[in-house]
N, C-alpha and C positions, 0 to 999 in steps of 0.2 A: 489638372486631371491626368491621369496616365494612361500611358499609350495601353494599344490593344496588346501591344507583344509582351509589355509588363502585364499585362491584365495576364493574361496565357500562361505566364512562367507562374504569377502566382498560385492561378488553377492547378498547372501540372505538380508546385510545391504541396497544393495541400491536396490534392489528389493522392498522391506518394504517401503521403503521411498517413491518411487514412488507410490504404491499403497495408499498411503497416501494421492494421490490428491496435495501435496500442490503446491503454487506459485512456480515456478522454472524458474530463469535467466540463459542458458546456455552461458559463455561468454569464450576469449581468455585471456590469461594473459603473451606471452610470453614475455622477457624483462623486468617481473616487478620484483624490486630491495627487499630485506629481509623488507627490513623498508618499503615498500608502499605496502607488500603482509600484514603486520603487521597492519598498517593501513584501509586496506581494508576491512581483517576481525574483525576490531573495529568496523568500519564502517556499519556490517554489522550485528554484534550482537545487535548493538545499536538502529535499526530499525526492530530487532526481528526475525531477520533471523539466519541459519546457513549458512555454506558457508565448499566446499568439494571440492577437485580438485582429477580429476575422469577420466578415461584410456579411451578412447573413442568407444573400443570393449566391454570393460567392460560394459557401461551404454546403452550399442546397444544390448546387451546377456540380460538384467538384465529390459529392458522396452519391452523386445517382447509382444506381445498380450494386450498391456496396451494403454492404450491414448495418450501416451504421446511419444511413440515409434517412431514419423516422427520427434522427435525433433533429434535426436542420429544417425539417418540416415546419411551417409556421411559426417561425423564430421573429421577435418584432424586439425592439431597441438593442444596443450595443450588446455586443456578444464579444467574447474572448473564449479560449478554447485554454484549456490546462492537460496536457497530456505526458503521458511515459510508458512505458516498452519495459520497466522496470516496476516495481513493488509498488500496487496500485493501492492497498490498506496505507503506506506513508505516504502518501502523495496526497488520500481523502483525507488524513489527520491532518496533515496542513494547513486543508484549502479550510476545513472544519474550524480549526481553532482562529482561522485569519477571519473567518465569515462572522465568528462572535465577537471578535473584537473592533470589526469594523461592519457592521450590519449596511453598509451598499452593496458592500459585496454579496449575488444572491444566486443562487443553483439554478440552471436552467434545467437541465437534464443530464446523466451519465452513459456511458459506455464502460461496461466493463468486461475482460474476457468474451470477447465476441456477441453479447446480448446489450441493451439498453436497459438503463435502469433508473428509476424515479428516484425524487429527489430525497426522499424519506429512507429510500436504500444506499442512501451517500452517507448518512448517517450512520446507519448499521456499519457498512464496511468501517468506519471511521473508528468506531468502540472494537472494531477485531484488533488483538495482537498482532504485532508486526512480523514478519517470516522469521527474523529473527528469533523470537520470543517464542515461534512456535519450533524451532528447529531444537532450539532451547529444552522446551520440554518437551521434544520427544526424544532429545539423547536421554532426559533425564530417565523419564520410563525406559529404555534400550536398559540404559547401566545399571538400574535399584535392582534388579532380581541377581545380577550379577556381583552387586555390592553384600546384597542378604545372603548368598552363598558363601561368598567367601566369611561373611564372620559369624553364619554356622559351623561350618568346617571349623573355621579358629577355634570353636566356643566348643567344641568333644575336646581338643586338644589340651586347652587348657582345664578345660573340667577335670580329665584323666590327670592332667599334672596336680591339681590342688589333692583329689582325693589319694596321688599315691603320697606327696609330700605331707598332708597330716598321717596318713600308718605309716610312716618312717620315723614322725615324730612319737608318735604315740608307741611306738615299738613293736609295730604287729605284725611286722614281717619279720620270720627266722630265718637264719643261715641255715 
């Protein structure tokens, strides 16, 4: 059993954490085997998250007065928390495509950007493009009106060059 002063550092650690705002998946994991707990949080580094498996009075003491506090409310068997500070659409694709392939894995609840969010909205975020993909195309809109300018303007230039090179073939200009 662990002492009271470890019991305290752990509070004041996920106290911290919480006030930190960041993305947070609260999910089940009971039944998952050494190698797919291993896997998961591969899976979970890899999309820039961390990933904490958390006592469920523990993280109900340690989110009082905070935002995030309706998430820890009547939470019952094993609990683990998935969290990032970083791109929270990669972090839901993850836990999404790790939750299909291993169905113990199961959503409790989310946190996203300051609000709680059900577990049918973990999904949504999951099918959004990644910041990436969106940054992506919106340079692409930014550049196209800029690309169709310039090969307007090309396209009088060369138009004017083809119609004076056939009357110079054809001989229709005089000295």
């Amino acid at each position: 059993m662990k002492k009271k002063s470890d019991k305290e550092k752990d509070l004041k650690h996920l106290r911290e954490t919480f006030e930190q705002g960041p993305t947070m998946f609260v999910a089940g994991f009971e039944k998952l085997t050494v190698a797919q707990d291993f896997e998961l949080r591969k899976t979970i580094r890899q999309a820039g998250g961390d990933y904490e498996v958390v006592k469920n009075n523990l993280a109900a003491k340690a989110s009082e007065g905070l935002p995030s506090e309706s998430l820890f409310n009547n939470l019952k068997g094993m609990t683990s928390l998935a969290f990032t500070t970083k791109d929270p659409v990669a972090l839901a694709k993850a836990l999404t495509a790790y939750a299909k392939a291993n169905p113990v894995f199961s959503f409790k609840a989310g946190f996203v950007e300051g609000r709680a969010v059900e577990v049918k909205n973990i999904q949504e975020l999951a099918n959004m493009p990644s910041k990436e993909e969106l940054f992506a195309k919106l340079l692409w809109l930014i550049n196209a009106p800029a690309q169709r300018l310039v090969t307007a303007i090309n396209g009088v230039g060369r138009n004017l060059a083809v119609v004076v090179d056939q009357g110079v073939k054809e001989n229709k200009f005089q000295a």
